[in-house]
NUKE-894932 format. One record per residue (C-alpha): x, z negated, y negated; residue in three letters. Coordinates in nm, 4 decimals. Example, Ala and Ser with C-alpha at 12.3 -4.5 7.8 and 13.67 -1.06 7.14 Angstrom:
1.2300:-0.7800:0.4500:Ala
1.3670:-0.7140:0.1060:Ser
//
This chain:
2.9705:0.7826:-5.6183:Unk
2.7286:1.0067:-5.4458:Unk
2.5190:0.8019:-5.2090:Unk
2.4709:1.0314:-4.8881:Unk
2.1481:0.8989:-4.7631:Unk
2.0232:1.0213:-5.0837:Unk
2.1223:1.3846:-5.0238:Unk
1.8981:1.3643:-4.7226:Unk
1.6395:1.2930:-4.9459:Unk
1.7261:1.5681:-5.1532:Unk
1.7098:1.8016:-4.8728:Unk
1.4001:1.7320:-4.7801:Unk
1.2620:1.7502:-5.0679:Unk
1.3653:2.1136:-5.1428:Unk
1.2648:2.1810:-4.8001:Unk
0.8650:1.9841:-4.8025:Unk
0.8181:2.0976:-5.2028:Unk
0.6397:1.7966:-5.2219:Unk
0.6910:1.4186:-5.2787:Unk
0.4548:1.3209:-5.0398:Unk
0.5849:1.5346:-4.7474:Unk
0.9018:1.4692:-4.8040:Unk
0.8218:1.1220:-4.8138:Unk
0.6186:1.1245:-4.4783:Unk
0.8697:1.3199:-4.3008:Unk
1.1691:1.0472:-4.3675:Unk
0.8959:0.7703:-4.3207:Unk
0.9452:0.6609:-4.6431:Unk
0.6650:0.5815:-4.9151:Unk
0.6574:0.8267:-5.2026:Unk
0.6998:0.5828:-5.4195:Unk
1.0530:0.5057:-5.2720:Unk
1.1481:0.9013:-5.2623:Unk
1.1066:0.8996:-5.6232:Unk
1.2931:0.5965:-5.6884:Unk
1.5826:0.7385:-5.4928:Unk
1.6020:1.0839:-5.6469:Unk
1.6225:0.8905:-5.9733:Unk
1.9092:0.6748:-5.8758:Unk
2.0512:1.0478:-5.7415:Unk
1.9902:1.1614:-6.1082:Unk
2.2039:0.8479:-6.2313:Unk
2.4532:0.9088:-6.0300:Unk
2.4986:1.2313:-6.1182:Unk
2.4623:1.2814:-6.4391:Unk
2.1606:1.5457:-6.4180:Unk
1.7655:1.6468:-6.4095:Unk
1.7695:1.7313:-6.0392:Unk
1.3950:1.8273:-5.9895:Unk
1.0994:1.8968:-6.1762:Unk
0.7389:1.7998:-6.1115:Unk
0.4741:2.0736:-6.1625:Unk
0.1006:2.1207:-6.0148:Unk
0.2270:2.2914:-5.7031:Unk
0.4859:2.0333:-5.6245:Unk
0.8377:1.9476:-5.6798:Unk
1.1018:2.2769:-5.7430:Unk
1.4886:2.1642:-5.7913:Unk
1.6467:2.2049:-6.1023:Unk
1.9668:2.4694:-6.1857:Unk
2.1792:2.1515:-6.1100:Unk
1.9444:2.0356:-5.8914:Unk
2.0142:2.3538:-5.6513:Unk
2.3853:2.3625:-5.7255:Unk
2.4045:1.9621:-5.5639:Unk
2.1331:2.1190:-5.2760:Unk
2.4528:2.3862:-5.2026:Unk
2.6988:2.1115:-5.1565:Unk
2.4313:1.8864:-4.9732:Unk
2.4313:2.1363:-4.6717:Unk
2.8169:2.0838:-4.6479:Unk
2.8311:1.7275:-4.7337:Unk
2.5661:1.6622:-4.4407:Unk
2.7164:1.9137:-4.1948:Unk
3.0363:1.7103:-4.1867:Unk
2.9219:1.3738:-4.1621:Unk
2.7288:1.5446:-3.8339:Unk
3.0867:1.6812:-3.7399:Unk
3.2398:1.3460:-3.8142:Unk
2.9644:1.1510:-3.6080:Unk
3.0694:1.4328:-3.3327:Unk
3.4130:1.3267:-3.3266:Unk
3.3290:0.9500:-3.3263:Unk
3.0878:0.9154:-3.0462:Unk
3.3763:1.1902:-2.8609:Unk
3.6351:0.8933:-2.9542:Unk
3.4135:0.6231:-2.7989:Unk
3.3711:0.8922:-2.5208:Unk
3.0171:0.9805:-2.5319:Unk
2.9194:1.0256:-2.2162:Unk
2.5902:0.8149:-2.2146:Unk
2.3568:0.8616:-2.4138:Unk
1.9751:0.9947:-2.4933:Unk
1.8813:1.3251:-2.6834:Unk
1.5568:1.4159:-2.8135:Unk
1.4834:1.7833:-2.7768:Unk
1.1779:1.9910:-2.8729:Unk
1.0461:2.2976:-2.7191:Unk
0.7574:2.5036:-2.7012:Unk
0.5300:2.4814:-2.3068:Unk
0.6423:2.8260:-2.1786:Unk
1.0605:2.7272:-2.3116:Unk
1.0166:2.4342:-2.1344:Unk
0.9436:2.5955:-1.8089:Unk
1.1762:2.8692:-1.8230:Unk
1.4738:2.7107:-1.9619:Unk
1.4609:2.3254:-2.0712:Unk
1.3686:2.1915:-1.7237:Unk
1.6171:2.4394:-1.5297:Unk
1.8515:2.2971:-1.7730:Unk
1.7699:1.9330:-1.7159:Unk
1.8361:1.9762:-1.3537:Unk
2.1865:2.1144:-1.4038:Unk
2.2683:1.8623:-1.6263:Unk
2.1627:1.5914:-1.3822:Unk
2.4319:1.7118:-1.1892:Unk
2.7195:1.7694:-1.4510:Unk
2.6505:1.4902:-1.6984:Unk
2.4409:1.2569:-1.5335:Unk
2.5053:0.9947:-1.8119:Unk
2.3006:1.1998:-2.0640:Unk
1.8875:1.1205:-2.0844:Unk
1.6900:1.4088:-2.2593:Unk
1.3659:1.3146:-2.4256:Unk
1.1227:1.6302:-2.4220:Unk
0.8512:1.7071:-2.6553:Unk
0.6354:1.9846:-2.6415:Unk
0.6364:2.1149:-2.9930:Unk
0.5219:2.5042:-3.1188:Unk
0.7755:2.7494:-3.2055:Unk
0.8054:2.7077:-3.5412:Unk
0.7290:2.3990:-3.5288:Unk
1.0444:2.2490:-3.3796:Unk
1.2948:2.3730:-3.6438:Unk
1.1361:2.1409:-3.8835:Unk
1.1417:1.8387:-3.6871:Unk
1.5270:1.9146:-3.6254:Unk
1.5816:1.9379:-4.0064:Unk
1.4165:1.5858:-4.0371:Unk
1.5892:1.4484:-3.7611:Unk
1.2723:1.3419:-3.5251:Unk
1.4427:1.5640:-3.2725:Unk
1.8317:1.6383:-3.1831:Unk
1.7564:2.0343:-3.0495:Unk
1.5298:2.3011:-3.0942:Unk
1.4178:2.5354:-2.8788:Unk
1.2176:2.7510:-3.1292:Unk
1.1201:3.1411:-3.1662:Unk
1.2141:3.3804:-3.4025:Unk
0.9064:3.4091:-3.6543:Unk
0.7854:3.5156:-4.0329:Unk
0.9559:3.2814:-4.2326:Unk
1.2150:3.1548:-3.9574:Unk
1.5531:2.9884:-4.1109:Unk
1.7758:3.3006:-4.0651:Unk
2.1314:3.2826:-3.8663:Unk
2.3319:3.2062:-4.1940:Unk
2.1270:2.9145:-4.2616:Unk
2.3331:2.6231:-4.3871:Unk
2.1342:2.3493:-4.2361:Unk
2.1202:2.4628:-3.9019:Unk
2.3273:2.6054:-3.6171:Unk
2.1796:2.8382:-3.3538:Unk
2.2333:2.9795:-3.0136:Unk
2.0595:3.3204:-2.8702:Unk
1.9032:3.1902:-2.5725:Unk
1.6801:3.4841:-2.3950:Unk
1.4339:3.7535:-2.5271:Unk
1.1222:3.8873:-2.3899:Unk
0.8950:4.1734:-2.4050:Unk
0.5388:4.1497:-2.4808:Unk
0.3248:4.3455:-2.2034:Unk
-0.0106:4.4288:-2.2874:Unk
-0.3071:4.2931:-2.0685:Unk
-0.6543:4.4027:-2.0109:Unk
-0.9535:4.3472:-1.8032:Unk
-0.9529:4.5292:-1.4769:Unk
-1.2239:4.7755:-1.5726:Unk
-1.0434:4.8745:-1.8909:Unk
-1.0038:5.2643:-1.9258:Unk
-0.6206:5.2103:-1.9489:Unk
-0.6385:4.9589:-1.7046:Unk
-0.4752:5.2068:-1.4315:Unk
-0.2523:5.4104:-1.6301:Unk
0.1391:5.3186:-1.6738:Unk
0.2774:5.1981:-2.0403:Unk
0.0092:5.1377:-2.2409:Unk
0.0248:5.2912:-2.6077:Unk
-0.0858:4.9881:-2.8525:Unk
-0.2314:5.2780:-3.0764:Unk
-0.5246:5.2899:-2.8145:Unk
-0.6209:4.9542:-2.8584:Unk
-0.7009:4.9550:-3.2121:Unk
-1.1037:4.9571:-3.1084:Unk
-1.0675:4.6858:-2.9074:Unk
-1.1478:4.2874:-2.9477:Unk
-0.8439:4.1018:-2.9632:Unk
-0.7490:3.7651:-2.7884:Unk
-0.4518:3.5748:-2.9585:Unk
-0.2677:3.2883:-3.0983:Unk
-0.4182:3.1171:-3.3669:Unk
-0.2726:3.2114:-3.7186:Unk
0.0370:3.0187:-3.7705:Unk
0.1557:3.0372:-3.4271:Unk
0.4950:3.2840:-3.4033:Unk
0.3586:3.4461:-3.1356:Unk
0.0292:3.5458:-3.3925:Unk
0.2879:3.7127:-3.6362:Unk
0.4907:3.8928:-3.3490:Unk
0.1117:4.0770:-3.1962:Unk
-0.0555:4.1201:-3.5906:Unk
0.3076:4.3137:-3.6750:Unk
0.3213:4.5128:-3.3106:Unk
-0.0264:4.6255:-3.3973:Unk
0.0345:4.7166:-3.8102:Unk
0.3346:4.9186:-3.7049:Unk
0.1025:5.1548:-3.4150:Unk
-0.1220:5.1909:-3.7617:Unk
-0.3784:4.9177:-3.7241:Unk
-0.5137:4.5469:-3.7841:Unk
-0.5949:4.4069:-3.4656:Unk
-0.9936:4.2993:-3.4380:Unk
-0.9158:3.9178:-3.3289:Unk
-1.2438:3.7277:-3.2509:Unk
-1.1079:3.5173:-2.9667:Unk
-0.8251:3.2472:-3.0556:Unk
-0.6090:3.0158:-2.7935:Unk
-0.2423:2.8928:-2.8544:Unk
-0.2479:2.8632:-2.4559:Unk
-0.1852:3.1753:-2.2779:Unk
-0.3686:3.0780:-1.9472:Unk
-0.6507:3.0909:-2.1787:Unk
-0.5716:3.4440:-2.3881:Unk
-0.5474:3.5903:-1.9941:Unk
-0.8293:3.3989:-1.8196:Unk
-1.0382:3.5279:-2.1430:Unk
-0.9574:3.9095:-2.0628:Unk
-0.9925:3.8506:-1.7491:Unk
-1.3518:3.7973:-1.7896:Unk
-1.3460:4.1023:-1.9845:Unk
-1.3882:3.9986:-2.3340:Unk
-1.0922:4.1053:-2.4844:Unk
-0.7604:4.2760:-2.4850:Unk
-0.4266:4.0558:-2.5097:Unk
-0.0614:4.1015:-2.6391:Unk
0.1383:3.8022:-2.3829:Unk
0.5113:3.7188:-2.3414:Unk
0.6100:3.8455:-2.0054:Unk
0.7314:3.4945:-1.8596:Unk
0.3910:3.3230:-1.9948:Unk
0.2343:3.5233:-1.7837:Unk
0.3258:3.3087:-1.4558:Unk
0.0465:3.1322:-1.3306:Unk
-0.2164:3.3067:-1.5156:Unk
-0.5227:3.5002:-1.3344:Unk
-0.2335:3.7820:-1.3918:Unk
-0.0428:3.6563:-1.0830:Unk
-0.4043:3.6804:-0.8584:Unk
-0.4967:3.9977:-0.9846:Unk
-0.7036:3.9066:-1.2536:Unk
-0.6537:4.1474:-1.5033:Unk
-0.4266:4.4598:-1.5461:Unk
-0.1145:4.4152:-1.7088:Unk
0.1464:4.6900:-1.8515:Unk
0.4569:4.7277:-2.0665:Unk
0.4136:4.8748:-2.3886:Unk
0.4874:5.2503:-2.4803:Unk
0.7744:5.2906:-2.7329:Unk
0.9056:4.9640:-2.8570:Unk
0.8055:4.6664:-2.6920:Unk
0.7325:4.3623:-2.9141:Unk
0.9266:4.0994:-2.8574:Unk
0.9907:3.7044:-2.8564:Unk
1.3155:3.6085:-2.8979:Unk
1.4233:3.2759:-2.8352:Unk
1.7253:3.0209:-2.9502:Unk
1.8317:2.6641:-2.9545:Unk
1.8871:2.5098:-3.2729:Unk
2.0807:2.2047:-3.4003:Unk
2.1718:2.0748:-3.7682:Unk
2.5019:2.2457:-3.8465:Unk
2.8027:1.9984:-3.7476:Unk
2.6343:1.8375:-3.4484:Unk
2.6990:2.1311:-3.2246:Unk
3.0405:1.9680:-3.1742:Unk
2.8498:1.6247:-3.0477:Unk
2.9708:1.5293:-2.6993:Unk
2.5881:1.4050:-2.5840:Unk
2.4619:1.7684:-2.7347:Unk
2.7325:1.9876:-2.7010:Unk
2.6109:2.0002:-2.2900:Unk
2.2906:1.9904:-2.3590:Unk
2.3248:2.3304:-2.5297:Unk
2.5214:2.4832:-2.2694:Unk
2.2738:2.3687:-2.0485:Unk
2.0172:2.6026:-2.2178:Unk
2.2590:2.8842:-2.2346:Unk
2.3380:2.8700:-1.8547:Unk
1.9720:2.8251:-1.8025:Unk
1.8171:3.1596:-1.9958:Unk
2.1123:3.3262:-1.7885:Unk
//
């Protein structure tokens, strides 16, 4: 008999590559990780991983047992669903993680609507990165996600998780007042490629979405100025050091809104954040999440 509490192990295993992460990310010592993937291997019957210099990689069998481990796991979610929907559910606390601007435009909206129409559920917020979210889902420190598409992002089909389209966004492009394109209308990103940059940090989705905007207008953007907070990317241009690629709703209660610095919508196609709850597949069904999501949706409405 297949222990499932081991299968979680398993999983995030194949997901950290390493003992160690995996370890930390379950709160576990590595030392216990190890023990339990061997008792996993006695149970069934097969090498399920293999240790190398760069980490841990599954095994043929240890992949085929991965497949079923999405499905196993996804049920047990669904049957927790139908339990706490049993016992009623109707109180009860969710974690959910979100990146700052999210939480503005949808999470709190959401919160207030679901003060009214479910008063008996408490939602826990974190402030979390984009992609950073979607990992603390899959090693349940959080309940929902509300992440960004980005490089690298688990795709729709993922087994692990399930997602809902919540709202996307255009990038406009913003520049210091005295900029030559500062007065014109749409601004083609092709006439920036002399410029300094100001951006996200490398790692951050939003770095990925203005690096590829800029390759695809034929050019590597000259970044010399790095913030993960847009009030700083736009206070930054607005003293004139830089040009800036910033999601349209981050741009509320910048120096934009005062006048600060010029901002216009891109020529051709706009770049674009696009943004979506996530939950691991099966608790979609939950009765404390199930609002909480439609919540969200009503909220990016």
């Amino acid at each position: 008999m297949i222990e499932a509490r081991r299968l979680h192990i398993l999983r995030a295993v194949a997901d950290h590559r390493t003992v160690t992460a995996a370890a930390a990310a379950l709160y576990l010592t590595p030392s216990a990780v190890s023990q339990q993937l061997s008792a996993l291997e006695q149970e069934t019957g097969h090498r399920l991983v293999e240790r190398g210099t760069k980490g841990v990689r599954l095994t043929p069998a240890g992949e085929i047992l991965l497949a079923h481990t999405h499905l196993v796991l996804a049920q047990l979610e669904r049957a927790e669903a139908e339990l706490a929907a049993y016992g009623s559910g109707a109180a009860g606390q969710v974690d959910l993680a979100s990146f700052a601007t999210g939480i503005g435009l949808v999470v709190a909206p959401a919160l207030a609507r679901l003060a009214r129409t479910a008063p008996g559920i408490r939602v826990r917020v974190k402030d979390a990165e984009g992609d950073a979210s979607l990992p603390m889902v899959l090693d349940r420190e959080t309940d929902v996600a509300v992440a960004v598409e980005y490089r690298g992002a688990p795709g729709e089909d993922d087994p692990r998780l399930w997602r809902v389209p919540l709202y996307a966004e255009p990038f406009d492009a913003v520049l210091p007042v005295g900029h030559r394109l500062a007065g014109d209308g749409r601004v083609p990103l092709a006439e920036l490629a002399k410029d300094t940059w100001i951006g996200p940090f490398p790692g951050n989705p939003c770095h990925d979405v203005v690096v590829l905007a800029c390759e695809h207008a034929g050019f590597e953007p000259r970044m010399e100025h790095f913030s993960d907070d847009f009030r700083a990317v736009v206070a930054l241009a607005s003293a004139g050091v830089g040009v800036a690629l910033v999601p349209r709703s981050a741009l509320r209660g910048t120096d934009a809104d005062v006048g600060g610095v010029a901002v216009h919508p891109v020529e051709d196609s706009a770049p674009t954040r696009r943004v979506f709850a996530a939950v691991r597949r099966g608790a979609e069904e939950h009765p404390l999440i199930s609002p909480v999501l439609e919540a969200l949706t009503e909220a990016a409405r």
